[in-house]
N, CA, C and O atoms as a GROMACS GRO file, in nm:
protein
  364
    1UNK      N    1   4.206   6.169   1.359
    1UNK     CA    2   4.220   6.049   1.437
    1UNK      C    3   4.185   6.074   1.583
    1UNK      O    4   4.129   5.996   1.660
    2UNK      N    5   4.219   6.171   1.603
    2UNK     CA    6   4.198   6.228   1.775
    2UNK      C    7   4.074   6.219   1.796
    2UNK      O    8   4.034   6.150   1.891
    3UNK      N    9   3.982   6.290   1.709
    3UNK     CA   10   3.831   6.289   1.685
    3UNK      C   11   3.759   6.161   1.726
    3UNK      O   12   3.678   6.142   1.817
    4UNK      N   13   3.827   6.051   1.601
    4UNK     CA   14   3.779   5.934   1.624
    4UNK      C   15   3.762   5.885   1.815
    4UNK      O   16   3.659   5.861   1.879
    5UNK      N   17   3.922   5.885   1.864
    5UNK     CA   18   3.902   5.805   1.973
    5UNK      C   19   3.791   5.905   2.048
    5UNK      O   20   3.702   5.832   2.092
    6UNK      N   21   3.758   6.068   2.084
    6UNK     CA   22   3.726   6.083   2.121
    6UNK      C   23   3.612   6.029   2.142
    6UNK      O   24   3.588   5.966   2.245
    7UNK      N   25   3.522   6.048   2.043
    7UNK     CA   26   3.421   5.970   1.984
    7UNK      C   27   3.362   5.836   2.038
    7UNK      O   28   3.253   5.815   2.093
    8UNK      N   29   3.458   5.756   2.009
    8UNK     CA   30   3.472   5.642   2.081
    8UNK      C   31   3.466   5.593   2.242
    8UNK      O   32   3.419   5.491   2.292
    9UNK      N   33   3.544   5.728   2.311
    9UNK     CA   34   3.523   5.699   2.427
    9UNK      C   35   3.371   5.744   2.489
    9UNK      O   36   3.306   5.725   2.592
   10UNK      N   37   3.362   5.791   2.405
   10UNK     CA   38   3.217   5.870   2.478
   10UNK      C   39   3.116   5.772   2.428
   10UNK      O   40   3.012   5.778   2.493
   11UNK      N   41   3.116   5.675   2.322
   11UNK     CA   42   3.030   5.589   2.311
   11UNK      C   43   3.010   5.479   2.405
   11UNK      O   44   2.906   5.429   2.448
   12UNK      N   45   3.158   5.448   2.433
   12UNK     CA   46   3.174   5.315   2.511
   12UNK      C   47   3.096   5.378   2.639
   12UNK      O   48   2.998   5.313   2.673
   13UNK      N   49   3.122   5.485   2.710
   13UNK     CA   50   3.084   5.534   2.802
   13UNK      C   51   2.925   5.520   2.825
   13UNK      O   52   2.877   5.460   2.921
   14UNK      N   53   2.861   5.576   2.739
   14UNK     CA   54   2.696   5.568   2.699
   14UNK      C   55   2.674   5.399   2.701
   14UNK      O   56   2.581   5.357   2.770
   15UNK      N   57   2.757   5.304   2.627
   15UNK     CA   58   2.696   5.186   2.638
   15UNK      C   59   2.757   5.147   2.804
   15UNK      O   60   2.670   5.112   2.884
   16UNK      N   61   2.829   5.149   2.828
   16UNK     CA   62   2.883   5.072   2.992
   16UNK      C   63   2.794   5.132   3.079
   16UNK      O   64   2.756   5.069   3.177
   17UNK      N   65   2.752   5.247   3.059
   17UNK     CA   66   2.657   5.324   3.170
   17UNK      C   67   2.494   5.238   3.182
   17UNK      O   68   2.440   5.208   3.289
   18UNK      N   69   2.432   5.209   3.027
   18UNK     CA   70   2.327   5.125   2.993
   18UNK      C   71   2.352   4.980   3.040
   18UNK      O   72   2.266   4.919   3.103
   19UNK      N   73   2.484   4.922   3.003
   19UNK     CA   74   2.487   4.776   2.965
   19UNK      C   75   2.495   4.722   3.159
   19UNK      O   76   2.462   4.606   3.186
   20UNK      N   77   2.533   4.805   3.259
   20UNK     CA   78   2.529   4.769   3.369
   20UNK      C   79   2.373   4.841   3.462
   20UNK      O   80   2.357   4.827   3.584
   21UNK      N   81   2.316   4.883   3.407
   21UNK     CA   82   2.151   4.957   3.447
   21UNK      C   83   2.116   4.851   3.538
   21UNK      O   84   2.164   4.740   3.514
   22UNK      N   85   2.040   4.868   3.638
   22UNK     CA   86   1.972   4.749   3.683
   22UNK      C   87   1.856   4.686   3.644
   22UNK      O   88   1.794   4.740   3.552
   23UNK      N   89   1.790   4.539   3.712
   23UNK     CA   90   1.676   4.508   3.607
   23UNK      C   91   1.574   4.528   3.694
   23UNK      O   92   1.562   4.580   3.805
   24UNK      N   93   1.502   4.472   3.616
   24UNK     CA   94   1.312   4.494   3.702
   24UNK      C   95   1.333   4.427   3.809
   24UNK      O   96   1.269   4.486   3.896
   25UNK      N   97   1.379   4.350   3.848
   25UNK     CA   98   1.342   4.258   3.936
   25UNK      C   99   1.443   4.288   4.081
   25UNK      O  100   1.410   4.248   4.192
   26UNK      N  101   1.526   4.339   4.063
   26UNK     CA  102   1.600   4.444   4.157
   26UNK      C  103   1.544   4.597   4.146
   26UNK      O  104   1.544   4.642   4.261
   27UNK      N  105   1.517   4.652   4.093
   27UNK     CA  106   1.457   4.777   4.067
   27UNK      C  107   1.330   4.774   4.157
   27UNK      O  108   1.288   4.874   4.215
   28UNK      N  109   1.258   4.625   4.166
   28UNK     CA  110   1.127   4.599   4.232
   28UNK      C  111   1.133   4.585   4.372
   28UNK      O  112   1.039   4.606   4.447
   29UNK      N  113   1.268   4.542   4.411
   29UNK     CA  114   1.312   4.516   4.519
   29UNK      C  115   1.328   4.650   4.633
   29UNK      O  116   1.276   4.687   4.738
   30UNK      N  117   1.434   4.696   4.538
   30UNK     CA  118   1.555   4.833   4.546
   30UNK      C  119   1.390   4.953   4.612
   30UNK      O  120   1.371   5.007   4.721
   31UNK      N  121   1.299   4.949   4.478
   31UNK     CA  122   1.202   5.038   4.530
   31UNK      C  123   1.092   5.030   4.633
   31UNK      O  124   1.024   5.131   4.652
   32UNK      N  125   1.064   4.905   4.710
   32UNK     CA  126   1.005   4.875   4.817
   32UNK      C  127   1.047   4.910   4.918
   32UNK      O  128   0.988   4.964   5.011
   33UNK      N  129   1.203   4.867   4.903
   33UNK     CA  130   1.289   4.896   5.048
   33UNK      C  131   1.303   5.032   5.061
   33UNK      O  132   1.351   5.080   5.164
   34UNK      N  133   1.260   5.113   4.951
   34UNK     CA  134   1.302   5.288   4.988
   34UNK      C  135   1.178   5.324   5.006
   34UNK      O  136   1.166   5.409   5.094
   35UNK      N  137   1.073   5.288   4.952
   35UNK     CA  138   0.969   5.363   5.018
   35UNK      C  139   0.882   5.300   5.173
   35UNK      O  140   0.790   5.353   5.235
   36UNK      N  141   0.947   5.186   5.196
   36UNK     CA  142   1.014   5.160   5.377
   36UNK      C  143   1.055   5.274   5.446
   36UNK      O  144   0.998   5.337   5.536
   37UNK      N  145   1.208   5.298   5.368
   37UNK     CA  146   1.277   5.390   5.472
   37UNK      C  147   1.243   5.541   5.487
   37UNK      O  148   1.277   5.627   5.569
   38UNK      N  149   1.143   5.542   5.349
   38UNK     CA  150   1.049   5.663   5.326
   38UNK      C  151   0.975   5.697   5.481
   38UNK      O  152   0.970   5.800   5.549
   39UNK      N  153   0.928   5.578   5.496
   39UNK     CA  154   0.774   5.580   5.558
   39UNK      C  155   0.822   5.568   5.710
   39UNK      O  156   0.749   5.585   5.807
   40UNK      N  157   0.977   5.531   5.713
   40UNK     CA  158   1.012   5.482   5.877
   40UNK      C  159   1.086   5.658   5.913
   40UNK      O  160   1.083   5.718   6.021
   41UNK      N  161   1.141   5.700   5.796
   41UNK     CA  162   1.179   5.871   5.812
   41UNK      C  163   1.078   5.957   5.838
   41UNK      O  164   1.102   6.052   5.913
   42UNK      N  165   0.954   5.942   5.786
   42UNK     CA  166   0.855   6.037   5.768
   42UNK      C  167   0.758   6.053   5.935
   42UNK      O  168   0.707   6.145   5.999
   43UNK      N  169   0.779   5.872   5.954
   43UNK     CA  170   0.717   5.877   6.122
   43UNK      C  171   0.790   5.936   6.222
   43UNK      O  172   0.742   5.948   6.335
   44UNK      N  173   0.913   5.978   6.193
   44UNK     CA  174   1.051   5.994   6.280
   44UNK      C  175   1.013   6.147   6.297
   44UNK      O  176   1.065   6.223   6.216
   45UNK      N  177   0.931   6.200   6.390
   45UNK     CA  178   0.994   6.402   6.352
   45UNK      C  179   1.129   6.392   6.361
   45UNK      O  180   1.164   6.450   6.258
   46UNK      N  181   1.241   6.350   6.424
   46UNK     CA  182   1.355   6.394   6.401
   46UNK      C  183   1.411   6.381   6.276
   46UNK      O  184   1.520   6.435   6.256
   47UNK      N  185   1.360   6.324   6.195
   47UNK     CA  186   1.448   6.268   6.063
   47UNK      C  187   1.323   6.378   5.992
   47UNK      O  188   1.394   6.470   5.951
   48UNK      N  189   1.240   6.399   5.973
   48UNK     CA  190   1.176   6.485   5.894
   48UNK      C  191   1.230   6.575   5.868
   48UNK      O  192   1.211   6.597   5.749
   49UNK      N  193   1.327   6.690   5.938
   49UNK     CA  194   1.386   6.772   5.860
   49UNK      C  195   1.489   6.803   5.706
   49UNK      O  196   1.514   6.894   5.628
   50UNK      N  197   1.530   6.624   5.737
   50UNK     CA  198   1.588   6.616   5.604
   50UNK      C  199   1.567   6.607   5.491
   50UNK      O  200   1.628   6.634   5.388
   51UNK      N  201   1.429   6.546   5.528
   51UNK     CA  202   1.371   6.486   5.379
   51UNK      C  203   1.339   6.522   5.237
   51UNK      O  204   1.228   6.504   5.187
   52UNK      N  205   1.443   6.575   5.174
   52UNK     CA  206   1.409   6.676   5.014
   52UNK      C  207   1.462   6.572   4.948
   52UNK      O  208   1.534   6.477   4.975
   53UNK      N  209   1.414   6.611   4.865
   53UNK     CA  210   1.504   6.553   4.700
   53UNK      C  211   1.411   6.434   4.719
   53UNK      O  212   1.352   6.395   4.820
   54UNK      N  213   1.415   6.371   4.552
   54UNK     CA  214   1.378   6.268   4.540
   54UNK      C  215   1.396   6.112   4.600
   54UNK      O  216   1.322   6.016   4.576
   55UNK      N  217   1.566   6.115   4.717
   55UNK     CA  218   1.598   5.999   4.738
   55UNK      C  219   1.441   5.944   4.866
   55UNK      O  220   1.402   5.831   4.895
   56UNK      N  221   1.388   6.086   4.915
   56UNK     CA  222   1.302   6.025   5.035
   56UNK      C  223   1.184   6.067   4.944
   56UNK      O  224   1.112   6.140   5.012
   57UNK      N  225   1.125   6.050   4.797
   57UNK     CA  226   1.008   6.042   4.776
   57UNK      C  227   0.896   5.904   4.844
   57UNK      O  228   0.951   5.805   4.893
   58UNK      N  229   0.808   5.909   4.840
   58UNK     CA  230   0.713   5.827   4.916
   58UNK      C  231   0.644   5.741   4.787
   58UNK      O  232   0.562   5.650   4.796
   59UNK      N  233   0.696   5.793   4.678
   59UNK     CA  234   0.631   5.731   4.553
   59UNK      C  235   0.729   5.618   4.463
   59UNK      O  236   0.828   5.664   4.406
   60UNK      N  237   0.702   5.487   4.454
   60UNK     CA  238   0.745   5.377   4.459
   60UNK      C  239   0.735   5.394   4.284
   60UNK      O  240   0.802   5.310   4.224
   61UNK      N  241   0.678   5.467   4.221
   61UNK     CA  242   0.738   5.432   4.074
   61UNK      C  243   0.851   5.547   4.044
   61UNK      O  244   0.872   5.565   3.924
   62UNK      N  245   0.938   5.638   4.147
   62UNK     CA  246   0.964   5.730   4.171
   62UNK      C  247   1.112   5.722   4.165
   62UNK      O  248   1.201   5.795   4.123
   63UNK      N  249   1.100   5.545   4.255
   63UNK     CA  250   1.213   5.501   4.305
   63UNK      C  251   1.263   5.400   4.165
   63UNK      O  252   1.375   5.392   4.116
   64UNK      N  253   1.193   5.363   4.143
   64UNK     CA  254   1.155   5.233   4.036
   64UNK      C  255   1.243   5.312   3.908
   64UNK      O  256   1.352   5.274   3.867
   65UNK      N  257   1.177   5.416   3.862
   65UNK     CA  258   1.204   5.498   3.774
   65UNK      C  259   1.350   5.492   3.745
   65UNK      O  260   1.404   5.441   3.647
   66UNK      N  261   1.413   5.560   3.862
   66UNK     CA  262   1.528   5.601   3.859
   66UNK      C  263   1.613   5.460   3.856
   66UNK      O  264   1.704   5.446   3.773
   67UNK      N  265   1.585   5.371   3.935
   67UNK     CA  266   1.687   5.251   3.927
   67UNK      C  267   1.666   5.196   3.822
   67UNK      O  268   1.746   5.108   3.792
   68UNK      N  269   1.559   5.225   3.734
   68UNK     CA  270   1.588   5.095   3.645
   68UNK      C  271   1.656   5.153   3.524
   68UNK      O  272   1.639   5.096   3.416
   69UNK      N  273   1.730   5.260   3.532
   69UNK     CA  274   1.853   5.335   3.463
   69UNK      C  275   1.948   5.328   3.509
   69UNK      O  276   2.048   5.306   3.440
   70UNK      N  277   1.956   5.344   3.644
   70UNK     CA  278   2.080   5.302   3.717
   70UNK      C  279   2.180   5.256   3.764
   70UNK      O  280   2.161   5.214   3.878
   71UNK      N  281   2.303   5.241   3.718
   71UNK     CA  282   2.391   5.113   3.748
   71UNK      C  283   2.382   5.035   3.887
   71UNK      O  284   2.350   5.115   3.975
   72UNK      N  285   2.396   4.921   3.928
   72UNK     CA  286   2.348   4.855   4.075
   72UNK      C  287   2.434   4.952   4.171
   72UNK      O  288   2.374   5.034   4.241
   73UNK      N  289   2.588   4.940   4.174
   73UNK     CA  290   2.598   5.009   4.269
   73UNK      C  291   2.570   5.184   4.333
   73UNK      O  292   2.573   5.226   4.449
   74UNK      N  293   2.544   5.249   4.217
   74UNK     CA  294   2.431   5.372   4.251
   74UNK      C  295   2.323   5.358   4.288
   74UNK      O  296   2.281   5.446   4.362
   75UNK      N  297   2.244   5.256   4.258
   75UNK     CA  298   2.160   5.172   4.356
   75UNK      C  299   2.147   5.196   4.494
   75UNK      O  300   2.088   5.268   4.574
   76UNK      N  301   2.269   5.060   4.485
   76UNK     CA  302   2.300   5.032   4.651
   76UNK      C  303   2.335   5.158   4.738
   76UNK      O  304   2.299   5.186   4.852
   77UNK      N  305   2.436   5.243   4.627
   77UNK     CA  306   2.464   5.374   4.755
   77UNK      C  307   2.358   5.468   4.800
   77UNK      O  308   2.365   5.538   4.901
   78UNK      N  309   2.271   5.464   4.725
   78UNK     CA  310   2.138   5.556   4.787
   78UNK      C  311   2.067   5.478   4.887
   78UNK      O  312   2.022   5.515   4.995
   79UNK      N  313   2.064   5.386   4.842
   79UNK     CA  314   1.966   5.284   4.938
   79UNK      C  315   2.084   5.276   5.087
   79UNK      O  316   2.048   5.252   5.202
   80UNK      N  317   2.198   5.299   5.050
   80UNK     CA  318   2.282   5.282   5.207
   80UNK      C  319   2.269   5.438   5.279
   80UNK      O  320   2.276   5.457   5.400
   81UNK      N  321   2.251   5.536   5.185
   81UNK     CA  322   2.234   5.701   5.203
   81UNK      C  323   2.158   5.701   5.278
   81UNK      O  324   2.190   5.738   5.391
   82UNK      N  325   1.984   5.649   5.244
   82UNK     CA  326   1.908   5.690   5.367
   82UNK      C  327   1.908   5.616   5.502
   82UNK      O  328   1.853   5.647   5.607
   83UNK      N  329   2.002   5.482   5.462
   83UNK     CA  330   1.999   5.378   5.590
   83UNK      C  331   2.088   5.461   5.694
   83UNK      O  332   2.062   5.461   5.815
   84UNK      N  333   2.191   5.530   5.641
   84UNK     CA  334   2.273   5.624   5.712
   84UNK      C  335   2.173   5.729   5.793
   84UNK      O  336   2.179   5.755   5.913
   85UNK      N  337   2.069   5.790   5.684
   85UNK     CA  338   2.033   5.930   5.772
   85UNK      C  339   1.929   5.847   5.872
   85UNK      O  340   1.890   5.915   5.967
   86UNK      N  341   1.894   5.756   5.868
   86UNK     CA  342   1.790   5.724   5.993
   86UNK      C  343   1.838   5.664   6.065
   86UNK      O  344   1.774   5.657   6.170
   87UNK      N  345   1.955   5.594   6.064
   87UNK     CA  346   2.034   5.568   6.149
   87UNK      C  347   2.078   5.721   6.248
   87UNK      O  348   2.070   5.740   6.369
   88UNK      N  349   2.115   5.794   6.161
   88UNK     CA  350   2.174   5.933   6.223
   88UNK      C  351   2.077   6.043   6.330
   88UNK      O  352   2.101   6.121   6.422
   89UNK      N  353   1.961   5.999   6.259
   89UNK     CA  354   1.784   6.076   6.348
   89UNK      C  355   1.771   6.014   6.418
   89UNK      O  356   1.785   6.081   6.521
   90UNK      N  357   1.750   5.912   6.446
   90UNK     CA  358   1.717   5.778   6.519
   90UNK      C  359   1.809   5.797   6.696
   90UNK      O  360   1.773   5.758   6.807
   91UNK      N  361   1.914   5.860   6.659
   91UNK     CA  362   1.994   5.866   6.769
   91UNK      C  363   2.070   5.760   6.811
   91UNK      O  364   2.141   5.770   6.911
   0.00000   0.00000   0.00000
């Protein structure tokens, strides 16, 4: 029986993670505005030192990719992540 719920929770988990993903049409959005803050970091030398990982890729199916797996508000918090670091370079 233990088995079962385990089971169970880990399914529900897999579907709530899918059933809240975002859609194309925010995903289309979500990925314009990052490869913006891509392109407003990249002109910045001060903000250039940060730029790794995929959140400052310059490639818009990159961004696309990832959100349209994504639940919205993991979304939104990356998209507030880099609004933070260029806010923070920016001075």
């Amino acid at each position: 029986m233990r088995t079962f719920f385990i089971l169970l929770g880990i399914s529900l988990t897999v579907f709530a993670s899918h059933a809240f993903a975002a859609d194309p049409g925010f995903c289309s959005n979500y990925s314009t505005a990052a490869v913006r803050q891509v392109q407003a970091a990249r002109e910045n030398p001060a903000c250039r030192p940060g730029l790794m990982g995929t959140r400052w890729s310059p490639d818009y199916r990159v961004h696309y990719g990832w959100c349209i797996t994504a639940p919205y508000g993991a979304a939104e918090e990356e998209r507030e992540m880099r609004k933070r670091y260029l806010q923070s370079c920016r001075g």
